[in-house]
N, C-alpha and C positions, 0 to 999 in steps of 0.2 A: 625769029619771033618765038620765045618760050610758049607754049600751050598749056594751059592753065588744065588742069586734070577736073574730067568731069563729077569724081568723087570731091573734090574740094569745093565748084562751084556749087555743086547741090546741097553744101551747106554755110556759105559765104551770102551774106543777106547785104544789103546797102547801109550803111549806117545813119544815114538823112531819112530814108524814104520804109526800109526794113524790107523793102522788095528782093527778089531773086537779081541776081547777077547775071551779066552775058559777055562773052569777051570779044571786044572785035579788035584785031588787030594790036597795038600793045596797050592797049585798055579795057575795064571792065566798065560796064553800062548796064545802071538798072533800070529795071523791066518798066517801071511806076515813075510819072514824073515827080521833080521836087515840087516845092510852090510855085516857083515861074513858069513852071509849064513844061521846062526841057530835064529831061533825065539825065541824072549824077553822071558822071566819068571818074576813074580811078587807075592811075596811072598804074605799070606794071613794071619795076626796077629790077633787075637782073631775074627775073622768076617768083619777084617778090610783090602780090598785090598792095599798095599803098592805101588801105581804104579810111582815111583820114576825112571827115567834112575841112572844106576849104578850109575855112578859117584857123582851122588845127593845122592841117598842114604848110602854111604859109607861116604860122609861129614854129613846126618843126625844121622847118626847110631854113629858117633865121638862127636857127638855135645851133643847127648842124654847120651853117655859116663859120657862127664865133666861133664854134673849137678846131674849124679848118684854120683860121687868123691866127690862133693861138693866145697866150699873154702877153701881155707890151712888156717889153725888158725892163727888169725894176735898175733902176740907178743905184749899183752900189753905195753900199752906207757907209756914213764914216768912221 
């Protein structure tokens, strides 16, 4: 589990809530809850914090998708 260095967290804020950061395990979680009541999560990729609001990252994570697919083979022209 990478460890997020405590000079980075102490200036990583939550992007939903603008709270301070905490990292448990391979996520970071801020301090302040969103509206529903439960505090953001932000996933941690190779040492890299993900801090996207959901809805961004569910369009990043689609986008990253198609260019793994790649283009559909064009049919030779005549």
């Amino acid at each position: 589990m990478p460890k997020i260095s405590p000079e980075l967290l102490s200036v990583l804020r939550c992007p939903v809530t603008g709270s301070a950061l905490t990292q448990e395990g391979e996520e970071l979680v801020s301090t302040a809850p969103a509206e529903g009541g439960e505090p953001m999560r932000y996933a941690i990729e190779d040492g890299i914090p993900l801090l996207l609001p959901p809805e961004l990252l569910a369009a990043a994570n689609a986008a990253r998708s198609d260019q793994h697919d790649g283009p559909a083979a064009a049919a030779p022209t005549p």
